[in-house]
C-alpha positions in Angstrom: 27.0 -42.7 0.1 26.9 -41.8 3.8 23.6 -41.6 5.9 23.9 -37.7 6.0 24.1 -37.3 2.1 21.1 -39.9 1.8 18.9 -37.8 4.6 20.1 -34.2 2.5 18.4 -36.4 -0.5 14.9 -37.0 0.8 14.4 -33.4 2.7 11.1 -32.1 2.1 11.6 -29.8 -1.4 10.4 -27.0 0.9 13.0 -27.4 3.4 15.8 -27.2 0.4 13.6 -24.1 -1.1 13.7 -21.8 2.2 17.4 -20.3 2.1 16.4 -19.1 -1.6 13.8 -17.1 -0.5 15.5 -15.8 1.9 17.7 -14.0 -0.8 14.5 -11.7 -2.3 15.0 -8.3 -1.0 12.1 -6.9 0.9 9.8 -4.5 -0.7 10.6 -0.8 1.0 7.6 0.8 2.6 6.5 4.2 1.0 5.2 6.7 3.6 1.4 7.7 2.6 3.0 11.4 1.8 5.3 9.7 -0.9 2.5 7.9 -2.6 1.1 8.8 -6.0 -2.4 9.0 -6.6 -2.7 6.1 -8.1 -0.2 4.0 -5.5 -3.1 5.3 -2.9 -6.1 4.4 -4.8 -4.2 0.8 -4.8 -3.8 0.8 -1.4 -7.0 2.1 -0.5 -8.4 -0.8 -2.1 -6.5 -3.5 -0.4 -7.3 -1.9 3.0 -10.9 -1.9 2.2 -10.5 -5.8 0.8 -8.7 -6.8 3.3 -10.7 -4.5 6.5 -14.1 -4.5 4.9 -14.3 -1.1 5.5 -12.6 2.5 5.5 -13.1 3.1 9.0 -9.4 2.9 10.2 -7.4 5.4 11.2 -5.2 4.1 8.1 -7.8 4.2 5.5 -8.8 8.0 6.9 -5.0 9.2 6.2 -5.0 7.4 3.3 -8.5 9.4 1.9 -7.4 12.3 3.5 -4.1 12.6 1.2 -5.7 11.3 -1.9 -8.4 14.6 -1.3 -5.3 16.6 -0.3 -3.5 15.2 -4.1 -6.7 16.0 -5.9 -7.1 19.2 -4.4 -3.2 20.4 -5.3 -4.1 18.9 -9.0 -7.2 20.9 -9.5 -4.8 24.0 -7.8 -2.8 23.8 -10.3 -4.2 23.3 -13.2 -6.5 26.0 -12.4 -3.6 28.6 -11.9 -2.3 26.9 -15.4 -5.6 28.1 -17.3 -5.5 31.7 -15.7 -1.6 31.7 -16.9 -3.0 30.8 -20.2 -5.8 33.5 -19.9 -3.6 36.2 -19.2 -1.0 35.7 -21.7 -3.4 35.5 -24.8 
């Protein structure tokens, strides 16, 4: 065996494990408009783990569009009900 063979032999398992991670695609950022309301109420809890607060500019789009979601759901199921209403 030569002396580059017996060094590729006792490499650090981590050194050997780095190209394969490599290979794991990266995770696509949503924008906060493309977010669901529960994606957001996710994320709004990771900023506030990981900030200890809300107080960012982030966390304040990110409450401002779950209020914007909640306020299109309530919209709509509202106009829903008076559809209902009217053809009873």
């Amino acid at each position: 065996m030569s002396e580059q063979d017996a060094k590729k032999e006792q490499a650090p398992p981590a050194q050997q494990a780095a190209p394969e991670e490599k290979k794991e695609p990266a995770k696509k950022k949503k924008k906060i408009n493309q977010l669901s309301l529960q994606e957001l109420e996710k994320k709004i809890k990771e900023v506030e783990q990981k900030m200890g607060s809300l107080r960012s500019s982030f966390a304040q789009q990110l409450l401002r569009r779950k209020e914007q979601l909640l306020n299109e759901a309530q919209t709509y199921q509202a106009n829903e009900m008076s559809e209902d209403k009217s053809d009873g």
